[in-house]
C-alpha positions as CSV (number, residue, x, y, z in Angstrom):
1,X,48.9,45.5,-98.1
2,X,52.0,46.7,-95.9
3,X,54.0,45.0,-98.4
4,X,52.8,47.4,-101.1
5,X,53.0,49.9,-98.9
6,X,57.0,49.2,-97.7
7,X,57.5,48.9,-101.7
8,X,56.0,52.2,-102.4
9,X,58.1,53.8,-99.7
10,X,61.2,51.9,-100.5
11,X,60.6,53.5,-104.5
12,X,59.8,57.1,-102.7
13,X,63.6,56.6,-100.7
14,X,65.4,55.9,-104.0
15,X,64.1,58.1,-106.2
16,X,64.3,61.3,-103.9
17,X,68.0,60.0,-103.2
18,X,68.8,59.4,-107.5
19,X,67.4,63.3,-107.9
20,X,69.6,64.8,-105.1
21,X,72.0,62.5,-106.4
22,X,71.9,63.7,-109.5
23,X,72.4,67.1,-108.7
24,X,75.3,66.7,-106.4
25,X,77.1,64.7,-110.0
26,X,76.1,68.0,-112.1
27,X,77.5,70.4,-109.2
28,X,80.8,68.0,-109.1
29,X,81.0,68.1,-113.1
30,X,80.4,72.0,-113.0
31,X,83.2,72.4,-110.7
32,X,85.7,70.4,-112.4
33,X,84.4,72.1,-115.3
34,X,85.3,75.9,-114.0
35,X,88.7,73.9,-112.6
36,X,90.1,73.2,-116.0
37,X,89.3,76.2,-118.0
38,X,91.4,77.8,-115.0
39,X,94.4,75.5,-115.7
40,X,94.0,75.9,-119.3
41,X,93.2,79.8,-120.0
42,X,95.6,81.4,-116.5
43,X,96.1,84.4,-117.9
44,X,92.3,85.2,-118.6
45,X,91.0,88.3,-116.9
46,X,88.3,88.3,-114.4
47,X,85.7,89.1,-117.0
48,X,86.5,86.5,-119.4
49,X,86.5,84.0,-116.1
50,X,83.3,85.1,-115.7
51,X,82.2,84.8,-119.0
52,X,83.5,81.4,-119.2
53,X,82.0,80.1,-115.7
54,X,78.4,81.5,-116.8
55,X,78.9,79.9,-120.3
56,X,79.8,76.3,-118.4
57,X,76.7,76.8,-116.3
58,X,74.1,77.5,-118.7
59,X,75.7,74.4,-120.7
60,X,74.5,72.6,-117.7
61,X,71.5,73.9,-117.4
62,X,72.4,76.3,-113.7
63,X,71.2,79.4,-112.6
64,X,74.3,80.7,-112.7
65,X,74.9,84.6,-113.2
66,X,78.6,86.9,-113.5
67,X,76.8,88.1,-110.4
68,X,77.4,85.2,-108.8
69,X,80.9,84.6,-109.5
70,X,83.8,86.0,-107.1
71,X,87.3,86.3,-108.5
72,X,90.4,86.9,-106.0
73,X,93.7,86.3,-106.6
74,X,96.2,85.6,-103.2
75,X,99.8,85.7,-104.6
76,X,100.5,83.2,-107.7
77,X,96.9,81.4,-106.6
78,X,94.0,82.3,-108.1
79,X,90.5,81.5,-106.5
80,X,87.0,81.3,-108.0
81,X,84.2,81.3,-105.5
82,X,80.5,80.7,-106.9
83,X,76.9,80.4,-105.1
84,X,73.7,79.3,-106.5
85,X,70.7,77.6,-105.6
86,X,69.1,75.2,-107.2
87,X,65.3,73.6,-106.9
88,X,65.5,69.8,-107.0
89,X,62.6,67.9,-107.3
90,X,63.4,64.7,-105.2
91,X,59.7,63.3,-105.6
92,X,58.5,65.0,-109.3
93,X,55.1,66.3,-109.1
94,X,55.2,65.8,-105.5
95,X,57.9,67.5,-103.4
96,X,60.8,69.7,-104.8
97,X,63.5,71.5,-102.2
98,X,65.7,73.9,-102.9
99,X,69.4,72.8,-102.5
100,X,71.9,75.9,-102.4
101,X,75.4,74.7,-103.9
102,X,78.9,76.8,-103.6
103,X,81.2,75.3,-106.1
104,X,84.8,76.8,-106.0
105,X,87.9,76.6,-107.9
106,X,91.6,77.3,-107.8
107,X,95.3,77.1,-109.5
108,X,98.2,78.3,-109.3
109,X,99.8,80.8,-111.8
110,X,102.8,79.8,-113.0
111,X,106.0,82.2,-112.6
112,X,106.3,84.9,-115.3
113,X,102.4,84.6,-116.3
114,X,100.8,88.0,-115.9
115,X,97.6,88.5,-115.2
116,X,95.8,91.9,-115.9
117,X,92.1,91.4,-113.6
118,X,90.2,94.3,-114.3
119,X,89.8,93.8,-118.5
């Protein structure tokens, strides 16, 4: 009996660890995600960013609004802050949690690039 017991636990362990797992990998890809659309589109203005970061999360299935997304630009660097919280269920059916993520991303605008932010 304690050895079906230690099994059922040991199961419980994993699969609460794969699920948070899981949704640590889908933040990560999410934020290299946002990271390369930067690189690739550095002229965009802060509404197309937006656009574009809401469009990557609902690909990936976050609730991720434009309200959530802050845009600021230091210098040549450009810096995109976002915040959402997400409910993982670490043992389905039994226990979910809510795990709050804050994926960011940033680049540098090359020399002569202009940049008009409020389009």
């Amino acid at each position: 009996m304690k050895t079906i017991i230690k099994i059922v636990l040991a199961l419980a362990v994993l699969t609460a660890a794969f699920q948070a797992g899981m949704a640590a990998l889908t933040n990560y890809q999410f934020q290299d995600a946002v990271h390369e659309s930067l690189i690739f589109a550095p002229n965009s203005t802060d509404a197309e960013i937006r656009d574009t970061v809401t469009e990557l999360a609902r690909n990936k299935g976050l609730p991720i609004g434009p309200e959530d997304v802050t845009i600021r630009q230091v210098g040549p660097d450009l810096f995109v802050d976002i915040t959402y919280e997400t409910e993982v269920p670490l043992l389905p059916g039994i226990y979910t949690r809510n795990f709050r993520f804050n994926p960011n991303a940033s680049t540098r605008l090359m020399p002569g690039v202009r940049r008009s932010p409020l389009k």
